[in-house]
C-alpha positions in Angstrom: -71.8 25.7 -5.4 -73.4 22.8 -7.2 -72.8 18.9 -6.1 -69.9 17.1 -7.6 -69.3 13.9 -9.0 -65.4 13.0 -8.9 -64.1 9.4 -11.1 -61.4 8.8 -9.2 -59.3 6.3 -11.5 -56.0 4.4 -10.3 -53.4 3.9 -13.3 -53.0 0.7 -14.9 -50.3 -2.0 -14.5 -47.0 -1.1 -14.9 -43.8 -3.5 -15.7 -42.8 -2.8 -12.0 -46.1 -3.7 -10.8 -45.5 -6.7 -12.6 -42.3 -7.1 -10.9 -43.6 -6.6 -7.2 -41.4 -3.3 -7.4 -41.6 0.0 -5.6 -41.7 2.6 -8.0 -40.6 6.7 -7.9 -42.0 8.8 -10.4 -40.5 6.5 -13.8 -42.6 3.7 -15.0 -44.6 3.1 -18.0 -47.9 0.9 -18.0 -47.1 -2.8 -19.3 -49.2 -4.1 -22.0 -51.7 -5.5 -19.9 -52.2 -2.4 -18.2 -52.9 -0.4 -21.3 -55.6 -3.0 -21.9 -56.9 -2.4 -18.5 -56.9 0.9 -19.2 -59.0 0.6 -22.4 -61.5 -1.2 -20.8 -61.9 1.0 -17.9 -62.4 4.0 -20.5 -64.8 2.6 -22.4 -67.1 2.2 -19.5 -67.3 6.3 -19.0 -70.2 8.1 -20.6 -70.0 10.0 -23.7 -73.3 11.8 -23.9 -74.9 12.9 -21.1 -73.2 12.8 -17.9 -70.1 12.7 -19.5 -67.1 14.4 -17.7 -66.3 17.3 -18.4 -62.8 17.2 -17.4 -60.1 15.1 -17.1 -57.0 15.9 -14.5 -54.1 13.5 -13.6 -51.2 12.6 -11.8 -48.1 14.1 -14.1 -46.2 10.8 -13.2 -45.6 8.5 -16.3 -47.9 5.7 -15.3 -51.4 7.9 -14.6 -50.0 10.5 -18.0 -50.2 7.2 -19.8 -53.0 5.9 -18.6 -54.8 9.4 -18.7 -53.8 9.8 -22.4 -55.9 6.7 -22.8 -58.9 7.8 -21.1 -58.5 11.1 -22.9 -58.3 9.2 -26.3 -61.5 7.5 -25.7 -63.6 10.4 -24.6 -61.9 12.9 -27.0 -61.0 15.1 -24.0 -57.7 16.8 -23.3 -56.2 16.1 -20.1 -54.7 18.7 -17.1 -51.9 17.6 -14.5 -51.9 18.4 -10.9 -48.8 17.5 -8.4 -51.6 17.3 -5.8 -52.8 13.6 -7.3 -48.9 12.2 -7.2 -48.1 9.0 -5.4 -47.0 9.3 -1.4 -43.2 9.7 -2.0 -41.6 6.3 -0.7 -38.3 6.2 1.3 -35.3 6.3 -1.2 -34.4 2.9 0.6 -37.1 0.9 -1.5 -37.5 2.7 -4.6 -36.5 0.7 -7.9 -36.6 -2.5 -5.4 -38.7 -5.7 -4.4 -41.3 -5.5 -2.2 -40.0 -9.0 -1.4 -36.7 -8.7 -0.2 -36.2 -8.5 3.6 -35.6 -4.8 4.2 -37.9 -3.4 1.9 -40.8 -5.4 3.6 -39.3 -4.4 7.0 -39.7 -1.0 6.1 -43.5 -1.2 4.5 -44.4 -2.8 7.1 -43.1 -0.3 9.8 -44.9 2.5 7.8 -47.9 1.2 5.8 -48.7 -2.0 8.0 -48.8 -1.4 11.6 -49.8 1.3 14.8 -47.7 3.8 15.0 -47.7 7.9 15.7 -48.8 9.8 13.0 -45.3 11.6 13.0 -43.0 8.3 12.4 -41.1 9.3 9.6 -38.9 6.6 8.6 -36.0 8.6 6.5 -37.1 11.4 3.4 -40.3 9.5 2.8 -44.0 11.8 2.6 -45.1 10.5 5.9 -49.1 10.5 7.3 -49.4 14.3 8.6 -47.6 15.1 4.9 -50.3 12.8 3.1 -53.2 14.1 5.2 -52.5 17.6 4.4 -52.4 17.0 0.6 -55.7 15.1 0.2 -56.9 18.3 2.5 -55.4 20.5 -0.1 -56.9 17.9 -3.1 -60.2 18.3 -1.1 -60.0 22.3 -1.2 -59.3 22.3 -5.0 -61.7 19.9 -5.9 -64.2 22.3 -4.3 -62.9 25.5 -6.3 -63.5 23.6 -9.3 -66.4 24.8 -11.9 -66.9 21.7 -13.2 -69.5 19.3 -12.1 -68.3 15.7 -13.3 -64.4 15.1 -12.8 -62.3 12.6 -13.7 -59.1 12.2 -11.3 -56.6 9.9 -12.4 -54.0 9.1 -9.4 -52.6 6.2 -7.6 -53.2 3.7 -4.9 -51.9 4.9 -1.4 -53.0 8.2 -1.9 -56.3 7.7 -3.2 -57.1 5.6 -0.1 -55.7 8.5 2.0 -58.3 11.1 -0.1 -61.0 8.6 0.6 -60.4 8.0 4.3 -60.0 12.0 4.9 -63.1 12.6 3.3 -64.7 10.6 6.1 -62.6 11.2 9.2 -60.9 14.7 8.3 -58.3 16.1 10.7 -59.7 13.1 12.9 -57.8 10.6 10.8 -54.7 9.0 12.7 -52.0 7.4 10.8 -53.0 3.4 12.4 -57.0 4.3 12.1 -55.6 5.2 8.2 -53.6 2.1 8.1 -55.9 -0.4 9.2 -58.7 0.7 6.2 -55.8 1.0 3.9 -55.1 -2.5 4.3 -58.4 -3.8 4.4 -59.5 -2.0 1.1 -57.0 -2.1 -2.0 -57.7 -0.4 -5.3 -56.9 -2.7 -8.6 -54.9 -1.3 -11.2 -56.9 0.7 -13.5 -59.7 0.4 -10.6 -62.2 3.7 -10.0 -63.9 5.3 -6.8 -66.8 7.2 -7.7 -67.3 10.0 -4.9 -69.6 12.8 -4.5 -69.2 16.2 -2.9 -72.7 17.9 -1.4 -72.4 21.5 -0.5 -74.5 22.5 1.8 -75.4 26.4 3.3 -76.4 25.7 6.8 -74.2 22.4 7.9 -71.1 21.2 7.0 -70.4 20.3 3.7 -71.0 16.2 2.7 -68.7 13.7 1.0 -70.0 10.4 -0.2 -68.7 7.2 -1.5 -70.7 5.9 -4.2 -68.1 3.4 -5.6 -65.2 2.0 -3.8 -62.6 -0.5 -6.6 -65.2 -0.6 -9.3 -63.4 -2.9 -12.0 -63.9 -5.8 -14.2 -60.2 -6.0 -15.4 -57.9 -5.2 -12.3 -55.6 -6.6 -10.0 -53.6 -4.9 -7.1 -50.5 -4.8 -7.4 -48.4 -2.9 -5.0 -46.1 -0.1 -6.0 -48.2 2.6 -6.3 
């Protein structure tokens, strides 16, 4: 197995990102995402090194944004469930992040210690996160190609970065602490790397962590 280099690319604004709104599986980049987009594509390279394939979220936002990416680098674009966007509680979806309950309920989940089984109603909780980026992990592997693009979103791709590091070690308030402490912009990339190695365990690295010159968090995945 040869060493991989994985573009891990978080979608561009959306109008609900605008809005400060959590968001399901609906929601089309604004304008000003599409421009973040642009620029974010343009900074990919064309000739050599250049990925070989590009594989996305199905989810409007990272389809959109994907498209875009694709566009630029004349590249067709795959869709994997495995890079979807942690399923929120049907209690905040289509909502403000700034009214009273919704922020009660973020930060009972995303913001503070707690066991990695809390599962607050028919949300993906941690242990249902950590096993996908384990699964995302695994296909990543079983890939041929050597240079990937991944286009996702932002609470996952912090889960796939942190399991890279701790693995089945990761707890749900070690992975809630980093998540906090390190956001992803809209339209932001990680740049990882993936070692293989015949006589010790396999390596993952972190060359990159929010590399952007046009982004902005915004919450909402």
């Amino acid at each position: 197995m040869a060493t991989k280099l994985i573009y891990f690319v978080r979608h561009g604004e959306t109008e609900s990102n605008a809005q400060g709104i959590r968001q399901g599986p609906e929601g089309h980049l604004s304008g000003k995402g599409r421009g973040q987009v642009a620029e974010t594509a343009r900074r990919f390279p064309k000739h050599k090194g250049k990925p070989q394939v590009i594989i996305a979220s199905p989810y409007e936002r990272t389809k959109e944004t994907a498209e875009i990416i694709g566009r630029e680098l004349e590249m067709d674009v795959e869709y994997s469930d495995l890079l979807v966007e942690r399923k929120n509680p049907s209690e905040i979806i289509e909502r403000k992040g700034e009214d009273r309950d919704v922020r009660s309920i973020v930060d009972r989940i995303d913001k503070s210690f707690h066991e990695d089984n809390l599962r607050y109603s028919d949300e993906e909780n941690f242990i249902d996160l950590k096993e996908r980026a384990r699964e995302l992990l695994d296909y990543i592997k079983s890939r041929p190609e050597e240079r990937i693009i991944m286009v996702t979103h932002g609470i996952f791709l912090r889960m796939v970065v942190c399991y890279m590091f701790y693995s089945d070690a990761l707890t749900a308030s070690e992975y809630n602490k980093i998540s906090y402490f390190n956001p992803i912009d809209n339209a932001g990339i990680a740049i990882t790397q993936y070692i293989p190695h015949w006589f010790k365990k396999d390596e993952w690295r972190l060359i990159v962590w929010n590399d952007n010159l046009v982004g902005e968090e915004k919450p909402g995945g």
